[in-house]
C-alpha positions in Angstrom: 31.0 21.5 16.2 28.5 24.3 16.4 30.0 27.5 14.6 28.8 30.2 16.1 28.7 34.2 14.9 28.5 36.3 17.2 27.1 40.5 17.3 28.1 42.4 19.6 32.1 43.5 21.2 31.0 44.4 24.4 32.4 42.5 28.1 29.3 39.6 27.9 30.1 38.6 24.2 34.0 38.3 25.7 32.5 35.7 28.2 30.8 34.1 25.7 34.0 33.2 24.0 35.4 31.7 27.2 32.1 30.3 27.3 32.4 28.2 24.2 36.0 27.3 24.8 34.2 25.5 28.0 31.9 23.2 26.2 34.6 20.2 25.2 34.4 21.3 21.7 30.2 21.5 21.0 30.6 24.6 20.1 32.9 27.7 19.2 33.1 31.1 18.2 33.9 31.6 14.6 33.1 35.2 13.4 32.1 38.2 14.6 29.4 40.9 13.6 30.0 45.0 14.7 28.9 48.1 13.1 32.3 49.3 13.6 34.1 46.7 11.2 37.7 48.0 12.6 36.1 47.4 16.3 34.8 44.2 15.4 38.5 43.1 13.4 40.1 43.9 16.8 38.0 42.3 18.7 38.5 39.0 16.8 42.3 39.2 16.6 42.0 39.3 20.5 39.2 36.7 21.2 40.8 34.6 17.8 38.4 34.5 15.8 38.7 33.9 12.2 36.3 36.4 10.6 35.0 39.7 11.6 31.9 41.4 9.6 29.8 44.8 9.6 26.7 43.1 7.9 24.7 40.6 9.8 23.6 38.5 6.4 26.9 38.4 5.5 27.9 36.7 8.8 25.0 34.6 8.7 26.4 33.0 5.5 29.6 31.4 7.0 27.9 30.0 10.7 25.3 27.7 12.1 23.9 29.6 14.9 23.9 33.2 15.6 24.4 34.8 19.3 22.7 38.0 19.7 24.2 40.7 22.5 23.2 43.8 21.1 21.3 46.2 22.7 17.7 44.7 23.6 15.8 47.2 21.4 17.7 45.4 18.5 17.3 41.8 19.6 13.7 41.2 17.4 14.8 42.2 14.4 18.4 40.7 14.2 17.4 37.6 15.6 14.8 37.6 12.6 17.6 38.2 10.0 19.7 35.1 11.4 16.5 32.8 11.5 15.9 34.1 8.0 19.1 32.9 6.8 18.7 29.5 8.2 20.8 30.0 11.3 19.9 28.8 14.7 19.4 31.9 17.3 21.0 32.3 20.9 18.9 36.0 21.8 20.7 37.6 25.1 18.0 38.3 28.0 16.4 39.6 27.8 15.3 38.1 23.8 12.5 40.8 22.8 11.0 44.1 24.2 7.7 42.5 24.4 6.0 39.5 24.4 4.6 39.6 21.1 7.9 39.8 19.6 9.5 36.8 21.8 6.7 34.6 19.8 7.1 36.0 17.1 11.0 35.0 17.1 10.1 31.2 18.1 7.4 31.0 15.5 10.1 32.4 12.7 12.6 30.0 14.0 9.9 27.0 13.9 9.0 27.5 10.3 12.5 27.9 9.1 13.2 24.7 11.1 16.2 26.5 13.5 16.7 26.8 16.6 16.0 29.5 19.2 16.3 30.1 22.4 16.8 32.9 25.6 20.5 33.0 27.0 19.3 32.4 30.5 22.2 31.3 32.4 20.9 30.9 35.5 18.2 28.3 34.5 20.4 25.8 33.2 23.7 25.8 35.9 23.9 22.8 38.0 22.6 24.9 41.0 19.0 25.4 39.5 18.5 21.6 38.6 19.5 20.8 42.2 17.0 23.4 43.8 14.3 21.9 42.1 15.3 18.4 42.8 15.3 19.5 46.2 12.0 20.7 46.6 10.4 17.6 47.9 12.5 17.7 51.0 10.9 21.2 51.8 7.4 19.7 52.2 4.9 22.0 51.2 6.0 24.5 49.8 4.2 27.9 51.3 6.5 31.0 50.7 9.5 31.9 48.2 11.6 35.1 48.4 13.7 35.8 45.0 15.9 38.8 44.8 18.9 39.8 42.9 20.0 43.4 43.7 22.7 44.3 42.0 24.6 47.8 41.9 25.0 48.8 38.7 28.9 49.9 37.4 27.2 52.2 35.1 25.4 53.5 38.1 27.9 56.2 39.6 28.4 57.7 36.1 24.3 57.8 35.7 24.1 59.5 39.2 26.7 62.3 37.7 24.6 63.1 35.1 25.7 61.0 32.3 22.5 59.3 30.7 23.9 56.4 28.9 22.6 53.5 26.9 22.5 50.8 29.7 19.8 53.4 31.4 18.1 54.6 28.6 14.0 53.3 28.8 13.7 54.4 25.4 16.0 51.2 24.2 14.0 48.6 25.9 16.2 48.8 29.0 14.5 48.5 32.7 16.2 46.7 35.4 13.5 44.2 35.0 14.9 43.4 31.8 18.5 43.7 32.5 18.0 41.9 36.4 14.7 41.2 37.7 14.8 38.3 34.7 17.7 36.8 36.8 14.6 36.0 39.7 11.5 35.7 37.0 13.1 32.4 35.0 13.7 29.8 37.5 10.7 30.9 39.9 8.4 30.4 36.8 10.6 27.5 36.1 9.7 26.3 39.9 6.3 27.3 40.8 4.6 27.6 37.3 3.1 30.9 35.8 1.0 32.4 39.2 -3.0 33.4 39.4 -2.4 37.4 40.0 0.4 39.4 40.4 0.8 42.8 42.0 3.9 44.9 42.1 5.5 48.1 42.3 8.6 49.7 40.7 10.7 53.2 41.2 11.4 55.4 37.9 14.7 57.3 38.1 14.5 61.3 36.8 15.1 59.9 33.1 11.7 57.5 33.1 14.5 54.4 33.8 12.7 51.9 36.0 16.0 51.6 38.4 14.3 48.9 40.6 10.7 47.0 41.5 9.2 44.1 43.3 6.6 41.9 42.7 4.4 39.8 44.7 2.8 36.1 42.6 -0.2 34.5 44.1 -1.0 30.8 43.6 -3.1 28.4 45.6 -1.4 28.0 49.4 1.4 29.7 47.7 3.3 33.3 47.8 5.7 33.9 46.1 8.0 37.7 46.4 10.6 39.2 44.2 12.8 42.2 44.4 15.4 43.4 42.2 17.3 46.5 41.6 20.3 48.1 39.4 20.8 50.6 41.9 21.3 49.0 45.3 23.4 46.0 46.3 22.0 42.9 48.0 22.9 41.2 51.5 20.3 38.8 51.6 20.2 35.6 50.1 17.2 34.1 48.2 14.7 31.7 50.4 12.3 29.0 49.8 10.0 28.2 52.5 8.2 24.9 52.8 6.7 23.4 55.6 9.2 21.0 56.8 12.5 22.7 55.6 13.7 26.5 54.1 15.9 26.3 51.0 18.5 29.3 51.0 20.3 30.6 47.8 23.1 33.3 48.0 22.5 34.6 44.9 19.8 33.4 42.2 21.6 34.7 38.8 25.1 33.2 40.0 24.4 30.7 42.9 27.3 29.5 44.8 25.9 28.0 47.9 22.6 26.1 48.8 22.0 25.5 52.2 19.2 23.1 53.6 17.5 24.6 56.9 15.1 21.6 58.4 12.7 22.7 61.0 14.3 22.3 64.4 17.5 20.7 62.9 20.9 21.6 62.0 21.5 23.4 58.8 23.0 21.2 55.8 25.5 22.8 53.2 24.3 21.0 49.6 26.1 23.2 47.4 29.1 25.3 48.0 30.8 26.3 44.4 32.1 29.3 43.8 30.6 30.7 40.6 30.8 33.6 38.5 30.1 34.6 35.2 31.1 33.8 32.6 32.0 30.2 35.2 27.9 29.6 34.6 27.7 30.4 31.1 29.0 27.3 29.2 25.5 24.9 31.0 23.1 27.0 28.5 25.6 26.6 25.5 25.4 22.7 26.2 21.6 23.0 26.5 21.2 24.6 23.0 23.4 22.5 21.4 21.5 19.6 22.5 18.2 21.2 20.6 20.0 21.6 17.9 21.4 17.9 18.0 17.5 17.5 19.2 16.4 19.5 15.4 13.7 21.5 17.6 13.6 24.3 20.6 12.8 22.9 23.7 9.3 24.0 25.0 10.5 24.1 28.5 12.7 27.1 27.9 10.4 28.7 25.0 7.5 28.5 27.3 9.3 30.7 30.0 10.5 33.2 27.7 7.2 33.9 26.8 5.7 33.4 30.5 8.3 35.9 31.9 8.3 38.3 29.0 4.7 38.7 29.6 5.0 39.5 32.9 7.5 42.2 32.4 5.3 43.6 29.9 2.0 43.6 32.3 4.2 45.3 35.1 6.6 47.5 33.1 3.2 48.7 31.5 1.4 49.9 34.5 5.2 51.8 35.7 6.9 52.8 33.1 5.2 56.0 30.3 7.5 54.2 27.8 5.6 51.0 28.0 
């Protein structure tokens, strides 16, 4: 069994408890790191968890693998102190504020021998194998529209003039980074990393980039992508081949998968309701199996790096803080 420390109290390091408790016993949640060692002591009496901690190198001492959920600004560095320590890295999306740093975490993690890898959800559900699987039965594939809007609950107190962490630029935050991620993973994961990209993004009053679009060019291929912390979808994702469309209701938390064949009847594939933390456990099983495996998985480092490079491209040409 994977023991696993864990920083962070917050609702996603929650779902990563009921997350481990998911995986048939490959891995579990045995301590817990906060700067608020009282926070942190609660929090593991309610999640039970053995140990609670206010020192990262400390907890590192007693696990395997450390899962970092602190804010993203903090990611790089903490991540370094695990892999330092000779424990295997899980690294929250998004796992650095630039691209530079995301190698920079995989090269540490190669030379101590460890494992490290993006918590990507969405990329390793059931519901992202069976798209690409699926992909053949389009024909060529000639358009793609991938788009997670999502309303923010942070949103309405932002709006009243609170300016809070989870909307602060300064901390690596963008909706990019905390959505748009959700829609850059599995369409790099589908189509590749594109020729040229062009995109646009809005900048709330604070410098926040609150929500963007980009559009990928490949050969006798376009592919779009929206996303957004301040307005809520209707629309559901769409690939667009030839013969057949491919329609996703949501990319980060995909539920249904519908078949559209040119001139015939729609086909239901997929119809499981999903949400998180449901989707969570699929990328605990992943890493575990690179750790059984002794090395990351270049399919998933690769895409870190691809999509993190992208952020930073676009994000740069937006944002005054990038």
């Amino acid at each position: 069994m994977l023991r696993f420390g864990i920083i962070g109290t917050n609702f996603i390091t929650e779902w990563f408890v009921a997350a481990c408790q998911a995986t048939n016993g490959r891995v579990t949640a045995a301590a817990v790191c906060s700067r608020d060692l009282a926070r942190g002591q609660e929090f593991a009496r309610r999640q039970g968890i053995d140990q609670a901690f206010d020192d990262l190198a400390a907890m590192a001492e007693v696990v395997d693998a450390v899962y970092v959920a602190s804010p993203n600004a903090l990611h790089h560095d903490q991540a370094l102190v695990a892999i330092e320590a000779g424990c295997h890295v899980l690294v929250e999306k998004t796992m650095a504020t630039s691209a530079a740093d995301v190698r920079e975490i995989f090269a540490a993690a190669q030379s101590r021998g460890v494992v490290a890898m993006e918590a990507m959800r969405n990329v390793h559900a059931p519901a992202h194998s069976l798209v690409r699987d699926l992909l053949p039965r389009l024909g060529v594939v000639r358009q793609a529209r991938i788009e997670k809007l999502q309303y923010s609950s942070r949103y309405d107190r932002f709006r009243a003039g609170q300016y809070m962490n989870a909307f602060d630029p300064t901390l690596g935050n963008s909706a990019l980074a905390d959505i748009g991620v959700y829609c850059l993973h599995p369409a790099l994961d589908l189509f590749g990393p594109p020729r040229d990209t062009t995109g646009t993004s809005l900048l709330l009053d604070n410098g926040f980039e609150g929500a963007g679009s980009m559009t990928w060019g490949y050969d006798g291929l376009v592919v779009d992508l929206s996303w957004s912390k301040i307005t809520r979808g209707v629309n559901p994702s769409v690939i667009y081949g030839e013969d057949a469309a491919l329609t996703l209701d949501d990319v980060g938390e995909t539920s249904m998968i519908v078949l559209w064949p040119r001139g015939g009847e729609p086909e239901v594939l997929y119809d499981v309701p999903t949400a998180a933390p449901d989707n969570m456990h699929h990328e605990l099983v992943a890493f575990a199996d690179q750790v059984d495996a002794g090395a990351t998985d270049a399919r998933w480092s690769q895409l870190s790096v691809w999509a993190r490079e992208l952020m930073d491209a676009h994000l740069g040409s937006v944002s005054p803080w990038l």
